[in-house]
C-alpha positions in Angstrom: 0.0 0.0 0.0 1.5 3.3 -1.2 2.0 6.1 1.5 -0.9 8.1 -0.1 -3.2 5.4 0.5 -2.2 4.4 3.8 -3.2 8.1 4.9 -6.2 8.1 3.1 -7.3 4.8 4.6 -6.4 6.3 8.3 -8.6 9.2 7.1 -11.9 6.9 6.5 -11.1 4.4 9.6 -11.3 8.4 11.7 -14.4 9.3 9.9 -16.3 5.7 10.5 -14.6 5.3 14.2 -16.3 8.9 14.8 -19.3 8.0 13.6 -19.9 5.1 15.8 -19.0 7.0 18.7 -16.3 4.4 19.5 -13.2 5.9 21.3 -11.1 2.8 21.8 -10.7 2.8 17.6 -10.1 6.5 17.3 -7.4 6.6 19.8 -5.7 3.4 18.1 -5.3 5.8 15.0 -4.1 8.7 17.6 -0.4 9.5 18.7 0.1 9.7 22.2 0.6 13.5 22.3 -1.8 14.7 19.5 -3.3 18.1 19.6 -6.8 19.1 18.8 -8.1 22.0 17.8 -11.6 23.6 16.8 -14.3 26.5 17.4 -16.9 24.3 18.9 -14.4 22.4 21.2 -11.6 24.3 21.6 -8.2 23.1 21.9 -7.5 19.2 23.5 -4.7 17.6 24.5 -3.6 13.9 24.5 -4.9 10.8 23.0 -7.2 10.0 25.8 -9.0 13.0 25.7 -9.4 13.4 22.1 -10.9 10.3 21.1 -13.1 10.7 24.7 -14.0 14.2 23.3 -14.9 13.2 19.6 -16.8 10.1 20.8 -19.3 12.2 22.7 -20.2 14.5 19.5 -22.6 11.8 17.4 -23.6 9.2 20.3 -27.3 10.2 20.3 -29.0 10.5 17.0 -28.5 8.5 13.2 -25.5 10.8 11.5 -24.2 10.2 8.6 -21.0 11.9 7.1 -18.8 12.1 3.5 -15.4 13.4 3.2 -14.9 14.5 -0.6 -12.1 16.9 -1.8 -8.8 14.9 0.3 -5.2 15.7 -0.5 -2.5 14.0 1.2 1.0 15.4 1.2 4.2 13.3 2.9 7.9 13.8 3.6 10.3 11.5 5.1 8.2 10.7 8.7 5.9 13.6 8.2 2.6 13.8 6.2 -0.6 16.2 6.0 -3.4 16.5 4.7 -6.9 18.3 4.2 -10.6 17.2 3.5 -13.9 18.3 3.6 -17.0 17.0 5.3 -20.6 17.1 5.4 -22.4 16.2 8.5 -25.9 15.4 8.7 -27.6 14.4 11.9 -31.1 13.3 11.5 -34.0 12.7 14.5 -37.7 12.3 13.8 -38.4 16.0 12.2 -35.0 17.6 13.1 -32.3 17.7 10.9 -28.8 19.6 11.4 -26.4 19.5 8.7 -23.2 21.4 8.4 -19.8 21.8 6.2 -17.0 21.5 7.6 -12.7 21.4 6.7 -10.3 19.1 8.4 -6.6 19.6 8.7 -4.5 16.2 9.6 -1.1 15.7 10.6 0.3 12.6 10.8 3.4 11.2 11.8 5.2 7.7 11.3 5.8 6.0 14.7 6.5 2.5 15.0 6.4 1.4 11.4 2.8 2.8 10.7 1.1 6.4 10.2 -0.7 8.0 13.4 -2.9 11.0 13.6 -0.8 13.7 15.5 -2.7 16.8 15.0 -6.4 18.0 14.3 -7.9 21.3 13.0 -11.7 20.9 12.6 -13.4 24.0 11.5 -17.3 24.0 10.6 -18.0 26.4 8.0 -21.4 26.8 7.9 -24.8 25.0 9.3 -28.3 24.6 8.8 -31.5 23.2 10.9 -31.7 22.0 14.2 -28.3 22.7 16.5 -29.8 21.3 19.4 -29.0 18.0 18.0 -25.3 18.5 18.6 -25.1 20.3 22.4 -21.7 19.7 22.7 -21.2 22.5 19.8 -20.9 25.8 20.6 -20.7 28.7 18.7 -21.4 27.9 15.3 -20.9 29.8 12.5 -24.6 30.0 10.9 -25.5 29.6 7.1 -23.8 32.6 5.9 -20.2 31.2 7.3 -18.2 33.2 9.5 -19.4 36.8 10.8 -17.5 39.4 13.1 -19.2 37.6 16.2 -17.9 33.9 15.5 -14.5 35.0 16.5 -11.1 33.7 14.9 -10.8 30.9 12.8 -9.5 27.6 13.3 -7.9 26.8 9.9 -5.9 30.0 8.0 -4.9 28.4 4.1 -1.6 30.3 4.2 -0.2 29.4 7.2 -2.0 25.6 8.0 -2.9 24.0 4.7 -0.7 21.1 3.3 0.6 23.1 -0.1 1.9 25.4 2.9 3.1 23.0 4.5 4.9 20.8 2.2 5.5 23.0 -0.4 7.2 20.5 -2.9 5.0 17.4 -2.8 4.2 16.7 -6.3 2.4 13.3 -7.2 3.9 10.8 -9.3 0.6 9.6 -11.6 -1.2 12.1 -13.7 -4.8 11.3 -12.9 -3.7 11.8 -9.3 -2.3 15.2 -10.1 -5.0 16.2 -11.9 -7.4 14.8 -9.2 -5.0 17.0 -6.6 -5.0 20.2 -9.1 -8.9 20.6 -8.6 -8.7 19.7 -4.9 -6.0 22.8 -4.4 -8.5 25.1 -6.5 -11.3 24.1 -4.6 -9.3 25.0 -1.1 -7.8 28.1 -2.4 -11.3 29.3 -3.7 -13.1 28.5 -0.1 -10.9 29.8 1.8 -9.7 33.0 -0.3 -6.1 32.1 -0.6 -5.0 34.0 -3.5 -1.2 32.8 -3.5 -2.5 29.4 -3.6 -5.0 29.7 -6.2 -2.6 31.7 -8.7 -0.3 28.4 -9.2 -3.5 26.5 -10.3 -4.1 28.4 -13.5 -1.5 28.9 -16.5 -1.4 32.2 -18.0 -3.5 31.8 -20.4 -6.6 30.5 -18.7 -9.8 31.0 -20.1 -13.2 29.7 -20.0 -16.9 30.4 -18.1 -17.3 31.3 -14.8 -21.0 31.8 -14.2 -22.1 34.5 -12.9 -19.6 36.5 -13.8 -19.4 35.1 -17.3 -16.9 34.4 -19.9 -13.2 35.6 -18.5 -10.3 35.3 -20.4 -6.2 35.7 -18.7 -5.3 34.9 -15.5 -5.6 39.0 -14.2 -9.2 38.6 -15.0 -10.0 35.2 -13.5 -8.5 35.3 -10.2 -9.4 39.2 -9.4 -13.0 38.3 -10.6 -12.8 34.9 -8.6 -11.3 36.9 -5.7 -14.1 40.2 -5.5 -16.1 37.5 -6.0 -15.5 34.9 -3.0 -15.3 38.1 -0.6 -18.9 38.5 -1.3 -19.7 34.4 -0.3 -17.6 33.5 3.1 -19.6 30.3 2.9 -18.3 28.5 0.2 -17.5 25.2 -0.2 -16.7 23.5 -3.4 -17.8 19.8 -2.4 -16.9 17.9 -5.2 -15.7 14.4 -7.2 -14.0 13.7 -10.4 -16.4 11.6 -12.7 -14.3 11.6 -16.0 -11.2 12.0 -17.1 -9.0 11.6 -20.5 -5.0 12.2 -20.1 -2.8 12.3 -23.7 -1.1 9.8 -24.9 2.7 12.1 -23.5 0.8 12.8 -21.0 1.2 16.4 -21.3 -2.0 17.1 -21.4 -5.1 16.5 -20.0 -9.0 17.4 -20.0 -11.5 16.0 -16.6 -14.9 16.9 -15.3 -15.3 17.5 -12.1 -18.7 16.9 -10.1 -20.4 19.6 -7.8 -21.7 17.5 -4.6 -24.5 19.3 -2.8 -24.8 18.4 0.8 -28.3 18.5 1.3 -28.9 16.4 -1.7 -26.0 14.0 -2.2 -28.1 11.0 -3.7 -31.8 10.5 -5.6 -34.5 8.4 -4.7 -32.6 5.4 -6.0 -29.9 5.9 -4.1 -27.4 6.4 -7.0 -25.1 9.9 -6.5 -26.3 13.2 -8.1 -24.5 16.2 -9.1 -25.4 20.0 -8.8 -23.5 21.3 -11.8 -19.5 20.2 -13.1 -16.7 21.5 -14.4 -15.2 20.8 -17.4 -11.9 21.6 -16.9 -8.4 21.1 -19.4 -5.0 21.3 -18.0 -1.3 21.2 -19.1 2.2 19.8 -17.7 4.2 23.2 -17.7 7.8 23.7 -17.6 8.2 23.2 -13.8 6.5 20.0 -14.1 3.6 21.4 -12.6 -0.1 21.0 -14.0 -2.4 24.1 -14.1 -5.5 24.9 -15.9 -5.7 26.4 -19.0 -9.7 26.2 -19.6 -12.0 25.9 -17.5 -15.9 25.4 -17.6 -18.6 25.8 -14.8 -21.9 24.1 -16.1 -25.0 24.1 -13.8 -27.7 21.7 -14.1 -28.8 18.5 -12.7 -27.3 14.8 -13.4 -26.9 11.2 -12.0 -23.7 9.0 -11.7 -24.9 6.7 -14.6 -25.9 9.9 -17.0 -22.8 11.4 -17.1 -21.8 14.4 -19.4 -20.2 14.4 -22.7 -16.7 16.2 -23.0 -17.7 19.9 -24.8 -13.2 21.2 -24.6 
């Protein structure tokens, strides 16, 4: 099992051992000194009293959760990552669902990866907080306001690509697959620096509402006036298609827009918001970036997928 997917199993065995409200299993995936840190809980100390803390959050009503958008990032004995998550906690006519983002640390202990550090910021939330009472001061539907105090999680200074600034991956399609993920964060959490090495010069395409843009000026001044007006973003999303060049210089992908509150159809199969259809390039630096790029609203299912239009 490659490093990558070692840390993105460890990722899902967190999510599922929180779910179930089962601190003997998170704490297995725990170092003995890791360090939590949110909003809602503050910050914790030690692997005892992080997984005791996290078991308490879901132990009372049916919640469900998906992490979409994860990046890993490794050196040597050190590795982080990011994800995002929707939470949904259902009980008779109450519902609370929120968005959240997850920094991980990880260190390599002992000939396996542990979980050494943990920023958990909600972003948003909807319905009935009651359901959670261990969460306090949430930020509301329209994100984060002058009352909600300072954030837990600040791009420049705590995201992986600041982290481990070098980390390229080896396979295209995981590149590519990364590429949208770093867009995605850079957007939602208005990280300008960040977002500016996802686009080549020459980037063009749609961006509804503000319509056709053309150069990189032009997208990512429009992209940034235009984020400043929405502090609640979050770009949930999957990659549903994907065609690389035969060099494999090139590349062109649609990307899926995941809507929390409606993640599946009556048949249970996935359904998408809107996509992106989205062509990049291997530049000079051996770096991929986006050189067209596509936002198309309107409804679809996983097995009525769209056609390529770049």
């Amino acid at each position: 099992m490659s490093t990558q997917e070692q840390l993105e199993n460890l990722i899902t065995q967190f999510k599922d051992s929180w779910l179930r409200s089962d601190k003997h299993s998170l704490a297995k995936l725990f170092s003995s000194d890791i360090v939590f840190k949110s909003h809602h809980h503050g910050s914790i100390n030690g692997q005892k009293h992080v997984s005791t803390t996290l078991s308490e959050d879901f132990k009372n009503y049916a919640t469900s959760a998906e992490f979409t958008n994860t990046f890993t990032a490794h050196q040597k004995d050190f590795a982080a990552a990011s994800s995002y998550a929707y939470v949904d906690v259902n009980h008779g006519q109450k519902r609370f669902l929120c968005g959240c983002t997850f920094i991980f640390h990880f260190v390599y202990e002992n000939q396996q990866w542990l979980i050494n550090h943990i920023k958990f910021q909600v972003n948003w939330n909807k319905g009935q907080q009651s359901l959670l009472p261990n969460w306090n001061m949430l930020p509301g539907v329209q994100g984060w306001q002058l009352v909600d105090g300072e954030p837990t999680i600040v791009s420049e200074l705590h995201s992986p690509w600041a982290l481990i600034r070098k980390f390229k991956a080896s396979e295209p399609k995981q590149a590519l697959i990364d590429l949208y993920n770093k867009y995605a964060f850079a957007v939602d959490n208005c990280d300008i620096n960040l977002l500016i090495d996802c686009y080549s010069q020459d980037i063009h395409g749609s961006f509804p509402p503000l319509g056709d843009l053309s150069g990189r000026e032009s997208v990512i001044g429009s992209l940034k006036n235009f984020r400043l007006l929405a502090p609640f973003w979050q770009h949930f999303a999957e990659l549903v298609k994907m065609e690389i060049s035969q060099d494999k210089k090139t590349a062109r992908f649609i990307i899926a827009r995941i809507i929390p509150e409606n993640p599946v159809n009556d048949s249970n199969q996935k359904i998408y918001a809107a996509h992106y259809q989205l062509a990049a390039r291997l530049e000079s630096d051996n770096c991929w970036r986006l050189y067209e790029s596509h936002y198309i609203p309107g409804w679809f299912d996983e097995q009525n997928l769209p056609e390529f239009i770049i």
